[in-house]
C-alpha positions, 0 to 999 in steps of 0.5 A, spaced: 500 500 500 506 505 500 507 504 493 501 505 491 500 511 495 506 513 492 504 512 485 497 517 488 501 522 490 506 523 484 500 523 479 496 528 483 503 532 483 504 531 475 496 533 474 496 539 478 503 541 474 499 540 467 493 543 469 497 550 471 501 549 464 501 542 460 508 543 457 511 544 463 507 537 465 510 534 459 518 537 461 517 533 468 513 528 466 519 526 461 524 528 467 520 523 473 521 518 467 528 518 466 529 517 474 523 511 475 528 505 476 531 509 483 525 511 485 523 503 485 529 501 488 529 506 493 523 503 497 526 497 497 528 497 504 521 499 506 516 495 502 521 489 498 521 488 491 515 487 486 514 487 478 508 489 479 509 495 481 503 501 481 509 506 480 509 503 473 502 505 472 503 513 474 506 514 467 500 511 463 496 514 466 498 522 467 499 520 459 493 519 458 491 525 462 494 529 459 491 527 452 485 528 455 486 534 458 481 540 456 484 545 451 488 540 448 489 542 441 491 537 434 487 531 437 483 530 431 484 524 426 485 528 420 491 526 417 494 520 414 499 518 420 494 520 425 489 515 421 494 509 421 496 510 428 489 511 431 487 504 427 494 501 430 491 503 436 485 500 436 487 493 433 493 493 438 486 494 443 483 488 441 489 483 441 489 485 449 482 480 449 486 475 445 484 468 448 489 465 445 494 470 449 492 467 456 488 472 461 486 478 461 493 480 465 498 479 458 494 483 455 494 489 459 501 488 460 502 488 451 498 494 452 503 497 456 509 495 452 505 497 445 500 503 446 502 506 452 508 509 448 503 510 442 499 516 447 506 521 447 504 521 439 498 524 442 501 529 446 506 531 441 501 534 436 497 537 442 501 540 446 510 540 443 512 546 439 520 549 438 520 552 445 518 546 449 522 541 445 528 546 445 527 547 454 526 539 454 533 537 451 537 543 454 534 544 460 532 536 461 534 531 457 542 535 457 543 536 465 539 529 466 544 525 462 550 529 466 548 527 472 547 519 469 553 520 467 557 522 475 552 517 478 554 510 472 562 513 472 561 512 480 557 505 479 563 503 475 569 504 480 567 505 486 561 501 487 552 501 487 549 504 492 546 500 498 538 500 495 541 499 487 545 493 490 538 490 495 535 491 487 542 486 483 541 482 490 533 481 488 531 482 481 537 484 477 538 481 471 542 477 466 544 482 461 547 486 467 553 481 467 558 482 464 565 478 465 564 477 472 563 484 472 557 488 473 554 494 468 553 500 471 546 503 470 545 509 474 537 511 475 535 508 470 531 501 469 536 498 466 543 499 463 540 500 456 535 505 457 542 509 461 545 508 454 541 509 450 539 517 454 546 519 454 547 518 446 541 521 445 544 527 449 549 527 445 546 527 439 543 533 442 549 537 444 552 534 437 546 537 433 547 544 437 555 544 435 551 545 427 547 550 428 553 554 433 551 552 440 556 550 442 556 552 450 554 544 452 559 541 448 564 541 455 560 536 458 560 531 451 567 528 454 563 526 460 557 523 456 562 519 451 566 516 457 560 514 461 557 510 455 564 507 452 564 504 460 557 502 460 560 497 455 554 496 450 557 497 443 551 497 438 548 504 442 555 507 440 555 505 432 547 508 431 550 514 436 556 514 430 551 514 425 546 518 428 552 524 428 
C-alpha cells in the first residue's frame, strides 16, 4: 500500500503541474521518467521488491491525462499518420482480449509495452512546439544525462549504492553481467535505457555544435566516457551514425 500511495501522490503532483501549464507537465513528466528505476529501488528497504509495481502505472496514466486534458489542441484524426496510428491503436486494443494470449493480465501488460508509448504521439501534436522541445533537451534531457553520467562513472569504480545493490541482490538481471563484472546503470531501469539517454544527449549537444551552440559541448567528454564504460557497443555505432 506505500507504493501505491506513492504512485497517488506523484500523479496528483504531475496533474496539478499540467493543469497550471501542460508543457511544463510534459518537461517533468519526461524528467520523473528518466529517474523511475531509483525511485523503485529506493523503497526497497521499506516495502521489498515487486514487478508489479503501481509506480509503473503513474506514467500511463498522467499520459493519458494529459491527452485528455481540456484545451488540448491537434487531437483530431485528420491526417494520414494520425489515421494509421489511431487504427494501430485500436487493433493493438483488441489483441489485449486475445484468448489465445492467456488472461486478461498479458494483455494489459502488451498494452503497456505497445500503446502506452503510442499516447506521447498524442501529446506531441497537442501540446510540443520549438520552445518546449528546445527547454526539454537543454534544460532536461542535457543536465539529466550529466548527472547519469557522475552517478554510472561512480557505479563503475567505486561501487552501487546500498538500495541499487538490495535491487542486483533481488531482481537484477542477466544482461547486467558482464565478465564477472557488473554494468553500471545509474537511475535508470536498466543499463540500456542509461545508454541509450546519454547518446541521445549527445546527439543533442552534437546537433547544437551545427547550428553554433556550442556552450554544452564541455560536458560531451563526460557523456562519451560514461557510455564507452557502460560497455554496450551497438548504442555507440547508431550514436556514430546518428552524428
Amino acid at each position: 500500500m506505500f507504493r501505491w500511495a506513492g504512485a497517488g501522490l506523484l500523479l496528483a503532483i504531475l496533474a496539478n503541474v499540467a493543469v497550471a501549464n501542460p508543457t511544463a507537465g510534459v518537461a517533468v513528466a519526461i524528467f520523473f521518467l528518466s529517474l523511475l528505476g531509483d525511485l523503485r529501488r529506493l523503497l526497497i528497504p521499506f516495502t521489498g521488491w515487486s514487478p508489479n509495481d503501481p509506480l509503473l502505472l503513474v506514467a500511463p496514466a498522467f499520459a493519458l491525462f494529459l491527452i485528455l486534458l481540456p484545451g488540448s489542441r491537434r487531437l483530431r484524426v485528420d491526417t494520414p499518420l494520425s489515421r494509421w496510428i489511431f487504427a494501430l491503436m485500436m487493433l493493438m486494443a483488441v489483441q489485449t482480449l486475445n484468448p489465445l494470449q492467456g488472461n486478461l493480465t498479458v494483455g494489459y501488460a502488451g498494452a503497456l509495452f505497445y500503446i502506452v508509448p503510442l499516447f506521447w504521439y498524442w501529446i506531441g501534436r497537442a501540446h510540443a512546439t520549438t520552445a518546449l522541445m528546445s527547454t526539454i533537451f537543454s534544460r532536461v534531457v542535457v543536465p539529466v544525462a550529466v548527472a547519469a553520467a557522475l552517478l554510472g562513472i561512480y557505479q563503475t569504480y567505486v561501487g552501487f549504492l546500498p538500495f541499487e545493490q538490495a535491487w542486483l541482490d533481488t531482481a537484477g538481471y542477466v544482461a547486467l553481467n558482464v565478465g564477472g563484472v557488473v554494468r553500471a546503470f545509474s537511475f535508470f531501469p536498466s543499463a540500456s535505457e542509461y545508454a541509450g539517454y546519454l547518446a541521445v544527449a549527445l546527439v543533442v549537444i552534437w546537433s547544437g555544435c551545427l547550428q553554433g551552440r556550442r556552450a554544452a559541448v564541455v560536458v560531451a567528454p563526460l557523456l562519451a566516457a560514461a557510455l564507452f564504460l557502460e560497455s554496450s557497443r551497438t548504442i555507440i555505432l547508431l550514436l556514430l551514425f546518428t552524428f
